[in-house]
C-alpha positions as CSV (number, residue, x, y, z in Angstrom):
1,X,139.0,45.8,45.8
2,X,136.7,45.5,42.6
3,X,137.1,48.0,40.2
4,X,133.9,49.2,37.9
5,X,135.7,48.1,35.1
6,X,135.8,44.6,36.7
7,X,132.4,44.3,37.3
8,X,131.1,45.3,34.0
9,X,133.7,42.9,32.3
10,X,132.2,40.0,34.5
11,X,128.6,41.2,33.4
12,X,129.3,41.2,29.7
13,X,130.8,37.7,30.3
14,X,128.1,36.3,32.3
15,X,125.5,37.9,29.5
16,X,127.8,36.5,26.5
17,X,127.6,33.0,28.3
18,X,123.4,33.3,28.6
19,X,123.3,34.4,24.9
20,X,125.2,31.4,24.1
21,X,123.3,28.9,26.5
22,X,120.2,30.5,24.6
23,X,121.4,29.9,21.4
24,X,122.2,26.0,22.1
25,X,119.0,25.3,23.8
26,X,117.1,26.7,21.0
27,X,119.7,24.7,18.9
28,X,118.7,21.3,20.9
29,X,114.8,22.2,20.7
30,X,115.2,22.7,17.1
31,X,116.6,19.4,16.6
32,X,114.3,17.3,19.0
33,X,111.7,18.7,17.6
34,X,112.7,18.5,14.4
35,X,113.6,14.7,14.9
36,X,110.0,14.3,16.8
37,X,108.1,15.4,13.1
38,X,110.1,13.3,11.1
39,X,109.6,10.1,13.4
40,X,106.2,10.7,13.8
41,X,104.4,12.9,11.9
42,X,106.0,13.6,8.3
43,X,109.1,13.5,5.9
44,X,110.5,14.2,3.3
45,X,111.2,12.4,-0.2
46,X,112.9,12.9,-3.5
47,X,111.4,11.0,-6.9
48,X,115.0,9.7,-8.3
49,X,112.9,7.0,-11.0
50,X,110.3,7.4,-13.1
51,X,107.9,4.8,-12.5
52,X,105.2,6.6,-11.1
53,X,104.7,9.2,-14.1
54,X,102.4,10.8,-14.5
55,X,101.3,11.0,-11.4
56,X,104.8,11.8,-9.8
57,X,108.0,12.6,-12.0
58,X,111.6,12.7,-11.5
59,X,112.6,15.9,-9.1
60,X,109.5,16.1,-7.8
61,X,109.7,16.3,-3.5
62,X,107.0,14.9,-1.8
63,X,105.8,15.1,2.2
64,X,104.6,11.9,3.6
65,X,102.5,11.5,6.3
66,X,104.2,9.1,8.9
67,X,100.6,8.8,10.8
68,X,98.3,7.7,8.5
69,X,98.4,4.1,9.0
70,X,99.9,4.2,13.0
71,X,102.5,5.2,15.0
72,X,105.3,3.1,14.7
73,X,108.0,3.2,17.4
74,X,111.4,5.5,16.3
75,X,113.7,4.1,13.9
76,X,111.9,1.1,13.6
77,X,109.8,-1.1,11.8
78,X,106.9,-1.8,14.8
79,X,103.8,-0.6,15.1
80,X,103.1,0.9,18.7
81,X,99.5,1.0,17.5
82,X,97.5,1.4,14.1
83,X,95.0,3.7,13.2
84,X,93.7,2.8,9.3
85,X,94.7,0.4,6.6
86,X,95.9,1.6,3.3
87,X,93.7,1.4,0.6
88,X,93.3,0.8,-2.8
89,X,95.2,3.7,-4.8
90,X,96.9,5.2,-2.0
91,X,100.4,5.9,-2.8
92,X,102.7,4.9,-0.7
93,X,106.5,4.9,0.4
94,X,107.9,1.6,2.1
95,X,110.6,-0.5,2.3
96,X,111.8,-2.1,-0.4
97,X,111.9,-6.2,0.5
98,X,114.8,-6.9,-1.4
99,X,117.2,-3.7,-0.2
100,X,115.8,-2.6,3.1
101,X,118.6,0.8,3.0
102,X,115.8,1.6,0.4
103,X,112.9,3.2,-0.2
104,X,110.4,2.4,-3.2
105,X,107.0,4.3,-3.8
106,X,104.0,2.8,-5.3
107,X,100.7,2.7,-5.8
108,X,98.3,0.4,-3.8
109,X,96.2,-2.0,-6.0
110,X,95.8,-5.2,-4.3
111,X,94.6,-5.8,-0.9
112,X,94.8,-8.5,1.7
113,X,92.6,-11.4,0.2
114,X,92.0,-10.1,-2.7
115,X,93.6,-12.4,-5.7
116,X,95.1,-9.8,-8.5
117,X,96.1,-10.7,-11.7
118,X,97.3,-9.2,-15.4
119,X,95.9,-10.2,-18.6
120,X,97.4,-8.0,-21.4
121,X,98.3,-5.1,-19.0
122,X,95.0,-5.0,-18.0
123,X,94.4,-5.7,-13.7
124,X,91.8,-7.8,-12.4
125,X,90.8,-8.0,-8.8
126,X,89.2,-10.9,-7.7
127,X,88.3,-11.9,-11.6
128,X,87.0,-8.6,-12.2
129,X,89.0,-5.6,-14.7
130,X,90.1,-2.7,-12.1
131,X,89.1,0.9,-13.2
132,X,92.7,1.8,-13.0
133,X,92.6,6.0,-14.9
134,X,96.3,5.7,-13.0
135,X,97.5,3.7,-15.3
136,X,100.3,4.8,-17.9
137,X,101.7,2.5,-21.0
138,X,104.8,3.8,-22.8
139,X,104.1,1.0,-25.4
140,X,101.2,-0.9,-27.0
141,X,103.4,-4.1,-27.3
142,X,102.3,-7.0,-25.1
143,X,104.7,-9.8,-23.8
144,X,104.0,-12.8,-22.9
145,X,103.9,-14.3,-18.9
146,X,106.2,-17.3,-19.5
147,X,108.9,-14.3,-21.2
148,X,107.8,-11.3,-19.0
149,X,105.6,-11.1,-16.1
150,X,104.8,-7.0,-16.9
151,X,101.6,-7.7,-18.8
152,X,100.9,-11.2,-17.9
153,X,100.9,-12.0,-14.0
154,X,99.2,-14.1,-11.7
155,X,97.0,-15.3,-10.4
156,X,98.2,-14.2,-6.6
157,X,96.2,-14.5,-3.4
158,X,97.4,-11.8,-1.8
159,X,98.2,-12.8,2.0
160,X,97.0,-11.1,5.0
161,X,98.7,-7.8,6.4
162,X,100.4,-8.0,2.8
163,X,100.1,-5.0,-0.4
164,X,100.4,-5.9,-4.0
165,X,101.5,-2.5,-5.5
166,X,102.6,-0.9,-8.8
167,X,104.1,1.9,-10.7
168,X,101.5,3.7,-12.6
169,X,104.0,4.1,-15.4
170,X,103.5,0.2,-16.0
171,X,105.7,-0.1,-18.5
172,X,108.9,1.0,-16.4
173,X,107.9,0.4,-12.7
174,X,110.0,-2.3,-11.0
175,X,106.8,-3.4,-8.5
176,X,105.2,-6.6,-6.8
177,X,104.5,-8.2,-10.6
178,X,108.6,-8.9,-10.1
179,X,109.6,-9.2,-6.6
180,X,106.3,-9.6,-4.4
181,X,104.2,-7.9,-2.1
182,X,104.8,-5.4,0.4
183,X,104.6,-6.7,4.7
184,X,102.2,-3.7,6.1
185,X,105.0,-3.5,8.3
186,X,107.7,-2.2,6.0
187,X,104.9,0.8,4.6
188,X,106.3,3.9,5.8
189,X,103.6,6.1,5.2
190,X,101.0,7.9,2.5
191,X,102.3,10.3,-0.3
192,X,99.9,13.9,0.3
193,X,101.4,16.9,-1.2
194,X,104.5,18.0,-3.8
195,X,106.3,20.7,-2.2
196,X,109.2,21.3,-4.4
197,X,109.9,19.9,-7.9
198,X,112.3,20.5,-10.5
199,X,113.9,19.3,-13.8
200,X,117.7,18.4,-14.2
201,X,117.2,17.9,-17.9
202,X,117.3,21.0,-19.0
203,X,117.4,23.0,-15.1
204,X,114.1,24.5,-14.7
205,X,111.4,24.6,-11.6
206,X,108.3,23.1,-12.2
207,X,106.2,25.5,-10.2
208,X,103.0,24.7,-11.6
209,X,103.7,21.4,-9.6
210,X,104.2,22.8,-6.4
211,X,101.2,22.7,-3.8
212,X,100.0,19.7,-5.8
213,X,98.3,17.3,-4.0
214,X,99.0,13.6,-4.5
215,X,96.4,11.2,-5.6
């Protein structure tokens, strides 16, 4: 014979067990959805370098969108279809040729077919100067190409589905003037907003930079 007791123990048991199937399905949701957004739609970066002051500085996290160039299939490299090309200034975050477990982030400045070359730290596309207000120079001091390819590079054709990027702070950015362009297939997506952003040296949070949006 069942006892009352019995039967509310076996209710409380068969609750606990629904509160806990709850819990891991909203657990599992969580997760696919959480892997979904950072396949697909955005993700999150940390600036370890400083070659892209002043746009972007040390500490500074950034969203990137995942989508603005196509849909590439999960964990992968392949396109499953593009939407639009970079352009010129975007700043972007791809893989970095010659260490694919990294990720570099630079700014767009040559196309595909355009030829891009630097006379004095000054960028010409095409044999034309670039308007370039990105730009940063921690020094005045100009090297020469056959020393130094930072201020003297070129001329390159840049080849089709293929990105000649650089650092804006062109002094200190370790870009395509010294290991090559970037395959459209390695770009992993467009820089749009600093969420979060603090210094190390000394410990403060730059929350004036927060919200910013990246051009």
């Amino acid at each position: 014979m069942t006892t009352t007791n019995e039967i509310t123990i076996g209710n409380e048991a068969k609750k606990n067990k629904s509160k806990i199937r709850e819990y891991a399905e909203a657990i599992i949701l969580a997760v696919i959805l959480a892997l979904f957004v950072r396949a697909f739609i955005i993700q999150a970066f940390k600036i370890p370098s400083g070659s892209m002051i002043p746009t972007l500085l040390v500490g500074d996290h950034i969203l990137v969108s995942k989508f603005s160039y196509g849909i590439k299939l999960p964990f992968t490299e392949t396109y499953l279809f593009r939407l639009w090309n970079p352009q010129r200034n975007d700043v972007i975050v791809f893989v970095y040729p010659l260490d694919t477990s990294k990720d570099f982030i630079k700014r767009v400045i040559g196309l595909p077919g355009d030829t891009v070359q630097v006379i004095n730290k000054k960028v010409y596309i095409n044999g034309f100067p670039l308007e370039d207000p990105h730009a940063h120079y921690a020094t005045n001091e100009i090297l020469p190409g056959n020393v130094y390819q930072r201020d003297n590079f070129g001329p390159l054709l840049i080849p089709e589905d293929s990105y000649f990027v650089m650092g804006d702070n062109r002094d200190k950015s370790l870009d395509s003037r010294f290991w090559g362009i970037v395959n459209r297939e390695a770009i992993k997506g467009k820089a749009v907003i600093i969420y979060w952003s603090w210094d190390f040296h000394p410990f403060v949070f730059r929350w004036d930079r927060i919200g910013s949006i990246v051009h």
